[in-house]
N, C-alpha and C positions, 0 to 999 in steps of 0.2 A: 578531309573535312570531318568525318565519321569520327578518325579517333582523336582533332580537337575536342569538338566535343563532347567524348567518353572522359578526355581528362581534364577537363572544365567542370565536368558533373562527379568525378572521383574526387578532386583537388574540394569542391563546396561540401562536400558528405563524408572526408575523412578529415576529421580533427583531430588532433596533438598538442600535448602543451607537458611536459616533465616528463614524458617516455610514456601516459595514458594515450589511448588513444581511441576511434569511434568509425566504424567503416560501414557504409550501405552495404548490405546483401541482396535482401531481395524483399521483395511488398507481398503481402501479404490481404486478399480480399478485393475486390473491385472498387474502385474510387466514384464518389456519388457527390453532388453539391450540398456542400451544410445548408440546414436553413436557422437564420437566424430568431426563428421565436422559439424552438425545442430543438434537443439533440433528435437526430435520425435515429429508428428499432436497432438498426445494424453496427451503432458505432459503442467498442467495446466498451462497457463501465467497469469493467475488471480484470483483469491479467495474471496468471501463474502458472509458472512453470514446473513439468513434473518434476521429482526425485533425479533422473538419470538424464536432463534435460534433453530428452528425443521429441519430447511434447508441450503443447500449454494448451487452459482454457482460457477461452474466453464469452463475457457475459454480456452480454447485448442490452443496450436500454430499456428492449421491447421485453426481453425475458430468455433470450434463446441462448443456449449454453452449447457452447461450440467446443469439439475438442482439433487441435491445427497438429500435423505431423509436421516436424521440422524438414525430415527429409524429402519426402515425398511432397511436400506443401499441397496435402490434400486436410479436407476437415470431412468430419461425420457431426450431425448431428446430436447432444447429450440427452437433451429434454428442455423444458421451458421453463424456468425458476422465476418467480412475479415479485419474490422477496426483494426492495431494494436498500435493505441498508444490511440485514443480518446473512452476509455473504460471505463464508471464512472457507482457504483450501487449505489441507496443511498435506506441503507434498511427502514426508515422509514414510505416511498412509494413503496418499492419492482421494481421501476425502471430504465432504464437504460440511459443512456447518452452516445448515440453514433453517429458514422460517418456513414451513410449509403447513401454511393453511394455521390451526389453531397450535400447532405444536411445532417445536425444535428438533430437530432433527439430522443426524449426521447420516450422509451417504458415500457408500462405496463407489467409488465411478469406476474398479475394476471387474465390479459385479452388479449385483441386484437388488445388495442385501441393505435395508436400511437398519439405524438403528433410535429410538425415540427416546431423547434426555428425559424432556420436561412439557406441561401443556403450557399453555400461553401464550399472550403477543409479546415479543419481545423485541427492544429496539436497535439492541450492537452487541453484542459479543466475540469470543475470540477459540480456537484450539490450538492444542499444542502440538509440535510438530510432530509426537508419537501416538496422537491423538486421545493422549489419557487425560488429559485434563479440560477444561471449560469452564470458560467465566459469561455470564450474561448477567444483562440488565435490562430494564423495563423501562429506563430513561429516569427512575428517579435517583434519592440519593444513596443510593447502595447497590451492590452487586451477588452477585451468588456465584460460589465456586464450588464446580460439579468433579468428581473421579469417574471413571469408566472403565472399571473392573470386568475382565469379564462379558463384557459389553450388558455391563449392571450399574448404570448412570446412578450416582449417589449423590447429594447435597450436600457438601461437609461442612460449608461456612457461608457465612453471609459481612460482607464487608460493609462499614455506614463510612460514605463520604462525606465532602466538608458540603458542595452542589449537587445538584443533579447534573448526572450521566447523560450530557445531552448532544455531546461532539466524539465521543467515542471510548471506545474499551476494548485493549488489546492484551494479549499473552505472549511474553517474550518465547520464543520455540525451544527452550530448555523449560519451559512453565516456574521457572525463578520467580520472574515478576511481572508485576499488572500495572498496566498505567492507563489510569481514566482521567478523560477531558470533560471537566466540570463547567457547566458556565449559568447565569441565571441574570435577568435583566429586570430593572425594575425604574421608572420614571424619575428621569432628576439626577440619576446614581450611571445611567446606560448599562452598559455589558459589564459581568466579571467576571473573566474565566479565568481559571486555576489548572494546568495540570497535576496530580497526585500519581507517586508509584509507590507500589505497593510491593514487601515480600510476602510472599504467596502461603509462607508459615507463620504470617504475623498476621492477625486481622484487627490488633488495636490502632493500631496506626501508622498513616505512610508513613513509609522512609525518606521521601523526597516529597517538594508539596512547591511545583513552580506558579506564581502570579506573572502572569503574561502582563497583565492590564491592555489586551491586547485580544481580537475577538478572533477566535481560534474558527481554521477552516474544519468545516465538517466533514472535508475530506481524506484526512489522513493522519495516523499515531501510531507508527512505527519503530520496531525495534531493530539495531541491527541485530548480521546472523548471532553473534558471541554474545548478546545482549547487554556490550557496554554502555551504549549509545540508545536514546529516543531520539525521532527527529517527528515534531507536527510543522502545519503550515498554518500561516498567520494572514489577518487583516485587518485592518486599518485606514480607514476614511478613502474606502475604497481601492485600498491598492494592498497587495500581495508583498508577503514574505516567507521566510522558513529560519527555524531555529534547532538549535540540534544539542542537548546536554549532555555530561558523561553520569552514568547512572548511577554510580556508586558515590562520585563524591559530590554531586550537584551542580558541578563547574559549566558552563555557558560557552561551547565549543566552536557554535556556528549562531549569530542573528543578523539576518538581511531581511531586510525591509523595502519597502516604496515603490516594489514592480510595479510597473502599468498597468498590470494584467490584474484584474477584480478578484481571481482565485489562481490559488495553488494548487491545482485539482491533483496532482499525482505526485509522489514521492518513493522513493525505493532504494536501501540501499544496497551495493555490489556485494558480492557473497567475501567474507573475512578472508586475510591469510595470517596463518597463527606467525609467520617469521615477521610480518610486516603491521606495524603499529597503522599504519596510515589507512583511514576509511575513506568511502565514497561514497557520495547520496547524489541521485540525479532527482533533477526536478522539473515539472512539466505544465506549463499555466495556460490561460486563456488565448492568450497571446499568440502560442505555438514556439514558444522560448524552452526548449531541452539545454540546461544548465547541469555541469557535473562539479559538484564540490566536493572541495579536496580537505579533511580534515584531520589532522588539526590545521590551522591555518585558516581556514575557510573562503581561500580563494576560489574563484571560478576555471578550473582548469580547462574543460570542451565545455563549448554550449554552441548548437544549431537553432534555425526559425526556421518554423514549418508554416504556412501560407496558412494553418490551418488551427485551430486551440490541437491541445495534449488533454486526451481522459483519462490515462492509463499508462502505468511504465511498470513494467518487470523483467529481471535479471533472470537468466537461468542458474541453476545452483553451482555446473561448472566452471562460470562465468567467463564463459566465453560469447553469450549476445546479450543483448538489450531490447526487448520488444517496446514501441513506442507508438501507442493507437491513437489515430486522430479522428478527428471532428467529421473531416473526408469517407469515416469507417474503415478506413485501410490502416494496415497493422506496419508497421516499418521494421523490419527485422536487423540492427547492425550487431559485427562485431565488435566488442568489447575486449580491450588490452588495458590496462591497469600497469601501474607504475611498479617496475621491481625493485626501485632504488631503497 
């Protein structure tokens, strides 16, 4: 009976579709009941994996900054970050990019050593994965792009958008380019958001400039690793979608629409392979719908339903797992296989 149901419960948790594939490991945290008027302290708002994927953090709704060993699946305690939206790792530094208190500030999480960009409140920004560069913004219509020489934070530029920076501002991890999610509402007219991407040595004007007409989630604007690809998450008259363009020539790679699910809270795509054109973006909604799309193409190759919403998805850079934290605060750890064809 025992190991019916090991393969009943292997058989619903490992999915295949084109030689990709998705297998349960192991859980990650103690499993607690959602409650439906707020997220639980415990259940992750953020996911990333180190450089050498042996590790990730994760960031609790409450504030509490957890670091998980993959092998040991033990956690230590980091500290308690209260900032919730200006929250950037970039693992190639193992650093952080955060709001603390009246200033910006990057931290080492393999020491003690901080270091302070700029003063202010600020609402979204992004580092780059060598941690030399930094974009922030204050939610209006323009950004500020900082160097970090030295660890001698300088202001080089200031970019004027078309909106206000009010859904987000990211830095592809080669610091190429910046895409901000503009949007601004006004009675009679509703919502208009726009994405813009930007190259990072031009600051007259985007190079790309997408009209969604379509009310962008404020949850996600991501690059892939190579930074051919943005992919944000969309809504519309209450229901979820994702869209995914090719950066360079603007083309419209992936748009699904009409989930059930009121957000697309998580988004992530699988780390590149330079031999293989073909990308993946997992995605992860209200619902508890983990969907892996296959691009170009934009079919749905795996997707699981977890009894519970998705707040978080991150790939390790080996890519060999996928962390998948739910509503429940438990972390889902599966391995990831990707298509070699």
């Amino acid at each position: 009976m025992k190991k019916i149901v090991l393969s009943l419960l292997f058989s619903l948790l490992c999915l295949s579709a084109h030689g990709a594939s998705l297998e349960f490991v192991f859980q990650l945290g103690e499993k607690q009941n959602p409650r439906l008027d707020r997220l639980l302290p415990d259940v992750p708002r953020y996911l990333a994996f180190n450089k050498d994927s042996t590790k990730f953090i994760a960031k609790g709704m409450g504030g509490i900054l957890v670091e998980w060993d993959i092998h040991s699946r033990q956690k230590r305690e980091v500290g308690n970050i209260q900032a919730k939206r200006l929250f950037v790792y970039a693992a190639g530094t193992n650093q952080l990019l955060i709001q603390k208190e009246d200033n910006v500030t990057i931290l080492n999480l393999g020491g003690s050593n901080e270091t302070q960009v700029t003063k202010g409140q600020y609402e979204s920004g992004s580092l780059s994965a060598n941690g030399d560069l930094v974009v922030l913004s204050k939610g209006e219509k323009e950004f500020e792009f900082w160097q970090l020489v030295k660890k001698r934070p300088r202001q080089v530029k200031t970019f004027q958008t078309t909106l206000p920076i009010r859904n987000g501002l990211t830095l592809s991890n080669d610091g190429k380019y910046i895409a901000s999610a503009e949007g601004s509402y006004r009675d009679g007219e509703g919502h208009r958001t726009i994405v813009e991407i930007w190259d990072a040595n031009d600051e007259k004007q985007p190079m790309r400039v997408f009209n969604t007409g379509e009310i962008l989630g404020v949850w996600n604007l991501v690059f892939s690793d190579g930074s051919e690809m943005l992919a944000v998450d969309t809504q519309l008259n209450a229901k979820s979608g994702v869209r995914v363009w090719d950066v360079r020539t603007g083309a419209q790679l992936l748009n699904k629409s009409g989930f059930e699910a009121y957000w697309t809270r998580a988004l992530a795509f699988a780390p590149s392979e330079k031999l293989n054109s073909t990308e993946y973006l997992a995605s992860g909604d209200e619902k508890g719908n983990l969907r892996i799309w296959k691009i170009p193409g934009g079919e749905s190759t795996i997707w699981e339903t977890y009894p519970t919403g998705i707040q978080a998805l991150a790939f390790s850079p080996n890519g060999e797992y996928l962390a998948v934290a739910l509503w429940d605060t438990t972390i889902q750890i599966l391995r990831w296989k990707r298509d070699e064809q």
